[in-house]
C-alpha positions, 0 to 999 in steps of 0.5 A, a space after each residue: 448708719 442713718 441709711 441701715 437704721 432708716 431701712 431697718 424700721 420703715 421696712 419693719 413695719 410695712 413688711 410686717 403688714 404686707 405680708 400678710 396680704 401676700 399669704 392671703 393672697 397665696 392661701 386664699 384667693 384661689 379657692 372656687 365659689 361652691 355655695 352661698 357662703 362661699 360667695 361671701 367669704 369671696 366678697 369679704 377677700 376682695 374687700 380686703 384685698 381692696 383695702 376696704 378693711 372697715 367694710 371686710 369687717 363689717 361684712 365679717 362680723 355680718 357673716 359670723 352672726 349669720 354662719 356661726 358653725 359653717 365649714 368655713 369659720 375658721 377661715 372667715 375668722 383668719 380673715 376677719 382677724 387680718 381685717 382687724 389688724 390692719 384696721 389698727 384694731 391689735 386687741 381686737 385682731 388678738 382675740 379672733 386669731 386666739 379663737 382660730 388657735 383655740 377652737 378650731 385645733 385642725 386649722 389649715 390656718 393654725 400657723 397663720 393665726 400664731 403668727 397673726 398673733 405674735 404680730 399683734 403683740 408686736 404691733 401693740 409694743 408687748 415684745 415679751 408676748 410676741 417673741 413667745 408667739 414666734 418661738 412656740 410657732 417653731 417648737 410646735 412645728 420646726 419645719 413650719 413654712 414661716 421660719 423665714 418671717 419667724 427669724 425676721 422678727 425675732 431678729 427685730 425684737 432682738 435689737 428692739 430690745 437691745 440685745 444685738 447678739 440675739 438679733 445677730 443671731 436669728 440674722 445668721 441663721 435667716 441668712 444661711 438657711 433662706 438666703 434667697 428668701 424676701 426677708 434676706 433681701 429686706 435685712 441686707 444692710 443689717 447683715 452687712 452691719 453684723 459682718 462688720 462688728 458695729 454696733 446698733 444705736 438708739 435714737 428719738 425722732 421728732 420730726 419728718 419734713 418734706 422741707 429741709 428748711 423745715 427740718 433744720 429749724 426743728 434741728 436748731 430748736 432742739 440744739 438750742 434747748 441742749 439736745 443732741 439734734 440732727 438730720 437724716 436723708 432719705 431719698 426715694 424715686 421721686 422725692 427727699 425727706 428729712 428726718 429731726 432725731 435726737 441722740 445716739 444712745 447704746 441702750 433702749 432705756 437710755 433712748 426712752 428717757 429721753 423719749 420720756 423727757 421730749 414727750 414732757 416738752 411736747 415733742 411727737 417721738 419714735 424710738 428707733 430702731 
């Protein structure tokens, strides 16, 4: 369980981001350099695609100010939007992905936009708007090429949300209809956890250590105040970790009571899954 739930998160997060990279890279980079403005928007492509994304940004917004109504827009704002989301900037991201949707209506970059945006609302914790975001991406186009990511977070934001069934669900269907696809890949301990009937549980974390000693002194604290403390190992390569979590709880809002009161007692926390 440890392992499933360890993978379910790490890998949530960082594909979530990540593959942005790669359809940037698929949609973008081969395009060829015609004029002026198309050799800024290439300079801005390598800047992000350095991870340069403060100087992606600011080259974006120099490029806007200066190319208002160019035939490149809507792609210098998909590629501004991304800039800003991985800056950590979810609202502000938010709002150029919405200007693609709402402006540029013919977009090559429509669905990467919607799904820009559904990953803003998730990133900045708003489940309800994000699941919105994906399924108005598959109602408006059901046979988009992103129903592969689609079901990947709608399958999240179903056991995010504490309903398996749901999450399940969007799981079979990742399954049955992409089966060699990377998300398959990514939730194969899921499916292996939806096969065998068990069910998910929410825990808080507290800490991560590179010492186990370290980690097992946190442990023995939060026992010692009456917490449910354990550890988990992760192991990769080159190295081990340790994470401190607290409980094992079957609904998300018991898990953000007990967030809520370790918060109070100054613990770091993340909820998991």
């Amino acid at each position: 369980m440890s392992n499933l739930k360890l993978a379910f998160q790490a890998k949530n997060f960082l594909y979530l981001i990540f593959s942005f990279c790669f359809l940037f890279a698929i949609f973008n980079l081969g395009r060829g350099i015609c004029n002026n403005s198309s050799l800024n928007l290439d300079k801005l492509k390598v800047y992000f695609l350095e991870g340069d994304y403060k100087q992606s940004i600011t080259e974006g917004e120099k490029l806007l100010a200066e190319e208002q109504n160019s035939a490149n827009s809507d792609e210098l704002y998909y590629i501004l939007g991304l800039s800003y989301l991985k800056d950590g900037n979810y609202l502000r991201a938010s709002d150029i992905f919405e200007i693609v949707l709402n402006e540029f209506k013919n977009s090559r970059f429509r669905e990467e936009a919607e799904l820009g945006l559904g990953d803003t609302y998730f990133l900045r914790g708003d489940i309800t708007k994000a699941q919105g975001s994906y399924l108005d991406l598959i109602k408006e186009n059901p046979n988009t090429k992103f129903k592969p990511q689609l079901y990947y977070r709608l399958s999240q934001i179903g056991f995010k949300n504490g309903f398996a069934e749901q999450g399940k669900q969007y799981l079979e269907l990742l399954k049955k209809e992409y089966p060699l696809n990377i998300e398959s890949a990514l939730n194969k301990d899921l499916y292996a956890l939806a096969d065998s009937g068990s069910e998910l549980f929410y825990t808080v974390q507290v800490g991560f250590f590179s010492n186990i000693t370290n980690a097992e002194n946190l442990k023995q604290r939060l026992i010692q105040n009456n917490y449910q403390a354990y550890l988990e190992e992760a192991s990769s390569a080159d190295k081990r970790s340790y994470r401190v979590r607290v409980g094992k709880l079957r609904t998300r809002q018991e898990a953000i009571e007990l967030e809520n009161k370790l918060i109070q007692e100054g613990f770091p926390t993340k909820i998991f899954p």
